[in-house]
C-alpha positions in Angstrom: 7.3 3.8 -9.6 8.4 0.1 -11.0 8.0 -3.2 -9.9 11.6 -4.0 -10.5 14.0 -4.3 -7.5 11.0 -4.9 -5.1 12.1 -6.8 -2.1 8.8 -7.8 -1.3 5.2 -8.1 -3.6 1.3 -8.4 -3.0 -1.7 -8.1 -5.0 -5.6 -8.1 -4.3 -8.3 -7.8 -7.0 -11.2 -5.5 -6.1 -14.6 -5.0 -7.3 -15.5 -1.4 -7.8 -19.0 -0.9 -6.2 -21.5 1.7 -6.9 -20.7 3.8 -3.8 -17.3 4.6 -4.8 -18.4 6.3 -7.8 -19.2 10.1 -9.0 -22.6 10.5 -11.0 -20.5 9.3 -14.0 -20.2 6.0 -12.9 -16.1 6.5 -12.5 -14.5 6.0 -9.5 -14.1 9.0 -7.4 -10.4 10.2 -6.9 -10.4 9.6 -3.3 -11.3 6.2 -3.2 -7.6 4.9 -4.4 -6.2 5.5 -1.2 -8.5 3.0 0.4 -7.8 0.3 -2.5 -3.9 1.1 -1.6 -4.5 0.4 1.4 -6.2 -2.6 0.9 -2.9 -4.2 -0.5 -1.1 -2.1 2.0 -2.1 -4.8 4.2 -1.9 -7.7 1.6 1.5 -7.2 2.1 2.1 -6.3 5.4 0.3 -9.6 6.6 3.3 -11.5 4.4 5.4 -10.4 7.2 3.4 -10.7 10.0 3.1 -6.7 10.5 -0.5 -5.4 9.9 -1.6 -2.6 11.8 -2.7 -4.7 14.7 0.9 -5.9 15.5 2.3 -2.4 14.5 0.1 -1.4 17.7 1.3 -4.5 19.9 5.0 -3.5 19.4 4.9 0.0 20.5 4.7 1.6 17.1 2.2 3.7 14.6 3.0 3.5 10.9 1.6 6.9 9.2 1.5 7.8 5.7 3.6 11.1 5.4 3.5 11.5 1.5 1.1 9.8 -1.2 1.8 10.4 -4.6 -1.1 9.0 -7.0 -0.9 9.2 -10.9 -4.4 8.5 -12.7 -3.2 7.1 -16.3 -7.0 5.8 -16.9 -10.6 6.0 -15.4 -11.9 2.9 -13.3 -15.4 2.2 -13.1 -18.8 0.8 -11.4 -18.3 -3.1 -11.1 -15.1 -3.3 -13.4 -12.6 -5.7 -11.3 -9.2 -4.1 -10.7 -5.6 -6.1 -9.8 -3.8 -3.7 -7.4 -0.2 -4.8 -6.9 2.0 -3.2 -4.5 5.6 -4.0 -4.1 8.0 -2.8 -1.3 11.1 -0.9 -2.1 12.3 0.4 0.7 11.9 -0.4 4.8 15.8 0.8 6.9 14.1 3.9 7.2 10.6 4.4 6.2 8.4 1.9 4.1 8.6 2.9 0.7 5.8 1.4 -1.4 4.9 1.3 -5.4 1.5 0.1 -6.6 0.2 -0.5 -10.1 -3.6 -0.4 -10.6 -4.8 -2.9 -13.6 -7.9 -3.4 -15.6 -7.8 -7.4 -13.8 -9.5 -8.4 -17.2 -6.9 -7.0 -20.0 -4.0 -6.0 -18.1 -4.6 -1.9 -18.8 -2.9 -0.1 -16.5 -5.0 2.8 -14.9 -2.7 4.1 -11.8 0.8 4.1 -9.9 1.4 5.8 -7.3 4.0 5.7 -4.5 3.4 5.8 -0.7 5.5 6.3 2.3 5.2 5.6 6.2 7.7 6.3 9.0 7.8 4.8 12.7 6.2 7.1 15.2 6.5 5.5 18.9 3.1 5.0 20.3 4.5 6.1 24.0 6.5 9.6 23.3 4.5 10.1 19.7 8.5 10.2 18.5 8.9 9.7 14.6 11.9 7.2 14.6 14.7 8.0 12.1 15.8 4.2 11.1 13.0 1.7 11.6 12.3 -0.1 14.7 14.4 -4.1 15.2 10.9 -5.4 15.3 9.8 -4.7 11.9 13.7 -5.8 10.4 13.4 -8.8 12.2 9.6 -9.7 10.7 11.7 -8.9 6.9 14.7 -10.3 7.8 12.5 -13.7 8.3 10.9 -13.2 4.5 13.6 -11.7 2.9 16.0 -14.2 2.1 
């Protein structure tokens, strides 16, 4: 889980707020799939392919594994730079993320995600991904 070779990058900075926290005042360990997500779509929307136009062309993008490694705790109101940079797409979308203390650069988590075309129609998972979404690369990645 690296940033090097990544076709494609996106970060976001979030504020944690109180209601993502355990009584400790850390961030529970279920709330980092929601800041994934959140630069999920940072990048997506670099090539025109958030979930709304994932619908629109006929396709549903689920995750089918998460892999999440916690190197250090986040906490209430500490800002955090997520970065998420896309490795893979012929067949899935393959995704890395780094999660950063936004003020010192400490890294507190990696973790890797990946999503596979399901038809919207025949509920089909797709084995190579669908000409719409390498055409929307194929305009970026140049």
């Amino acid at each position: 889980m690296n940033k090097r070779n990544a076709l494609l990058t996106a970060s976001v900075e979030i504020e944690i707020p109180f209601h993502d926290c355990d009584p400790m005042r850390i961030v529970w360990h279920g709330n980092y799939a929601r800041y994934l997500e959140v630069a999920r779509c940072e990048l997506l929307r670099k090539f025109d392919y958030d979930y709304l136009q994932m619908h629109e062309s006929g396709y549903m993008w689920p995750i089918i594994d998460m892999n999440i490694k916690y190197v250090g705790p986040a906490t209430f109101t500490q800002k955090l730079l997520v970065e998420v940079y896309l490795k893979e797409y012929e067949t899935r979308l393959l995704l890395d993320y780094l999660i950063f203390d936004a003020a010192s650069g400490k890294k507190l988590t990696k973790a890797r995600t990946s999503q596979v075309a399901v038809k919207i129609d025949t509920n089909e998972m797709q084995f190579a991904s669908p000409r719409v979404l390498l055409d929307k690369l194929a305009r970026v990645l140049k």
